[in-house]
TORLUM-323301 format. One record per residue: residue in three letters; x, y, z of N, C-alpha, C in turn; residue number from 1. Coordinates in steps of 0.2 Angstrom, whole numbers, plus 5000, padded with zeros to 4 digits. Example, Ala and Ser with C-alpha at 12.3 -4.5 7.8 and 13.67 -1.06 7.14 Angstrom:
! residues 2
 code n.xx n.yy n.zz ca.xx ca.yy ca.zz c.xx c.yy c.zz pos
  ALA 5066 4972 5039  5062  4978  5039 5066 4984 5039   1
  SER 5064 4989 5035  5068  4995  5036 5064 5000 5039   2
This chain:
! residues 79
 code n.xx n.yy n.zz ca.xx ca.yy ca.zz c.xx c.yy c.zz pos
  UNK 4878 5058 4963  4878  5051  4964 4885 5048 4962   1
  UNK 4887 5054 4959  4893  5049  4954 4899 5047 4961   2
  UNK 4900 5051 4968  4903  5051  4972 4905 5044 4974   3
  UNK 4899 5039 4974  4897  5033  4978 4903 5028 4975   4
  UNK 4906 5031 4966  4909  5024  4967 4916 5026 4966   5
  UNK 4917 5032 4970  4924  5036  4971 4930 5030 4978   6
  UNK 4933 5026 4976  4935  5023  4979 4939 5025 4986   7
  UNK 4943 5031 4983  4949  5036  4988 4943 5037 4993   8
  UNK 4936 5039 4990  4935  5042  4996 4932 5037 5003   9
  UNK 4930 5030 4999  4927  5026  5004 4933 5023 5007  10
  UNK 4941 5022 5004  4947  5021  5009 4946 5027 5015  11
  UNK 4946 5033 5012  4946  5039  5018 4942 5037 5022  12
  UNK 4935 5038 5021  4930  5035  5027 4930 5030 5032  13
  UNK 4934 5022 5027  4935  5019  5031 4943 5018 5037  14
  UNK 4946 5021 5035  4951  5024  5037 4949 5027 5045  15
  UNK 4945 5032 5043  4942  5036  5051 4940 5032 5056  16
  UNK 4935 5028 5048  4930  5025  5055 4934 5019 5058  17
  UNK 4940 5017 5055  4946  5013  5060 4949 5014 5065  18
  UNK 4952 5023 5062  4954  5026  5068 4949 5026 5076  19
  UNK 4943 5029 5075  4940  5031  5079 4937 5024 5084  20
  UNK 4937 5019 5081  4936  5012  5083 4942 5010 5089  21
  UNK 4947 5011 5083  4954  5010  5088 4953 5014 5096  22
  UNK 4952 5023 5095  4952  5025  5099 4947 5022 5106  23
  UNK 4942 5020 5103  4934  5018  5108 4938 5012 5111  24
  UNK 4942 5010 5108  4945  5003  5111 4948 5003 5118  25
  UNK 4954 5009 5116  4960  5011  5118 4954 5012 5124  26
  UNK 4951 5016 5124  4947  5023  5129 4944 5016 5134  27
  UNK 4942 5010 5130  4936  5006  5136 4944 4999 5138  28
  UNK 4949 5001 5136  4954  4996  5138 4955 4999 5146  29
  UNK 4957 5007 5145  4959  5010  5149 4955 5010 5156  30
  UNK 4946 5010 5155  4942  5010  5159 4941 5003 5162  31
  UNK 4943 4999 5159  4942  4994  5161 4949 4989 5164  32
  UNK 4955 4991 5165  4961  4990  5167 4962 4990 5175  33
  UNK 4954 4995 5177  4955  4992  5186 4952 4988 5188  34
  UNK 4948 4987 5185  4944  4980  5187 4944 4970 5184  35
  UNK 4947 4972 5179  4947  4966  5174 4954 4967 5169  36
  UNK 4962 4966 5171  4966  4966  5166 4966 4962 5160  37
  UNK 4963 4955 5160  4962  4953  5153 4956 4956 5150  38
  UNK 4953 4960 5152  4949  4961  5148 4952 4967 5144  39
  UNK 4954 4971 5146  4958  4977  5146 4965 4976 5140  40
  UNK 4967 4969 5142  4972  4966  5136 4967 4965 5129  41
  UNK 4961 4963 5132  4957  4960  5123 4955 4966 5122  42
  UNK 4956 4972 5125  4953  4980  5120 4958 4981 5117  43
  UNK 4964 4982 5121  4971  4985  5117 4971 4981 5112  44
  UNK 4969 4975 5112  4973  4970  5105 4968 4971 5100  45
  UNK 4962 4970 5101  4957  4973  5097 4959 4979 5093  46
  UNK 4961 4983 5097  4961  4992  5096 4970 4991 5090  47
  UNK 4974 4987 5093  4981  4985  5090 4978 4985 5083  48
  UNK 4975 4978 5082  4974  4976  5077 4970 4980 5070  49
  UNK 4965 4983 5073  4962  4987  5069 4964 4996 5068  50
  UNK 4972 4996 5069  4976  5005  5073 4976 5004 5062  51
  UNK 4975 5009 5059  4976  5011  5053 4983 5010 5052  52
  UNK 4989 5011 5055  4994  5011  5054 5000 5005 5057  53
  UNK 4995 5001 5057  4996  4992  5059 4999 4988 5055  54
  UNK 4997 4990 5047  5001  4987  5043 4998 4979 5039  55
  UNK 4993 4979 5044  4990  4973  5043 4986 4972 5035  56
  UNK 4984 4970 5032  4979  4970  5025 4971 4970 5027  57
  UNK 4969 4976 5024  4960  4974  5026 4958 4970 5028  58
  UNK 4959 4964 5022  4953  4958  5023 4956 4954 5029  59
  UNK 4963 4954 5030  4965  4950  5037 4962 4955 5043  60
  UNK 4964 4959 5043  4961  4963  5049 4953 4962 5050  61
  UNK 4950 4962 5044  4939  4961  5045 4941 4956 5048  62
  UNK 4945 4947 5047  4944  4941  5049 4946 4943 5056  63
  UNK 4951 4945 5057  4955  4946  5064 4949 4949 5069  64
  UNK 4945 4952 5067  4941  4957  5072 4935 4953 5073  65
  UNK 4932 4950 5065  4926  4944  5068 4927 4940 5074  66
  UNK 4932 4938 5072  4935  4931  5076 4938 4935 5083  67
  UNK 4940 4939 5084  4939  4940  5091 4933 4944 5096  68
  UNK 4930 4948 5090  4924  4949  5091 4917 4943 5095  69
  UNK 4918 4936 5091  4915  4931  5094 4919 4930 5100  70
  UNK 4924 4928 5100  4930  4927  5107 4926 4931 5111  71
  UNK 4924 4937 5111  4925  4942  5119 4917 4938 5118  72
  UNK 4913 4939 5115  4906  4937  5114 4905 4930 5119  73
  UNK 4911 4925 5117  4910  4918  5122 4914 4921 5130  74
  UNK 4919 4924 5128  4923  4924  5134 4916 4928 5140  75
  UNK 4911 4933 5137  4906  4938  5140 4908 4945 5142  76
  UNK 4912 4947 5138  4916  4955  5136 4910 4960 5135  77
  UNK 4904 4956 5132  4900  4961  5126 4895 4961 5131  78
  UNK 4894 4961 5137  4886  4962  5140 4882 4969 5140  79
């Protein structure tokens, strides 16, 4: 158990789990690019903002993704 309060490793985890967010972004941008461009610009920028190597600080990035997160949610992205 002692694992759990290993910091390095939950940066690693959530690292991936950034990356691979970013990817699913990138991937439903791209599927959605022939039917709905601005939709397709709110994935890329989503995917932008949460690319591990963005540069951005954690906790502005969680604020950044809630808040666009409710955007797509009013604009009707998330059906």
């Amino acid at each position: 158990m002692r694992y759990l309060f290993d910091a390095k490793l939950w940066d690693r985890i959530e690292t991936v789990v950034e990356f691979l967010i970013m990817l699913g972004l990138a991937i439903a941008g791209v599927i959605k690019f022939n039917t709905d461009i601005v939709e397709a610009a709110f994935y890329v920028t989503l995917g932008a903002i949460i690319a591990p190597f963005s540069g951005i600080e954690r906790r502005t990035k969680r604020y950044l993704l809630l808040g666009g997160f409710f955007l797509g949610l009013f604009a009707g992205y998330f059906d």
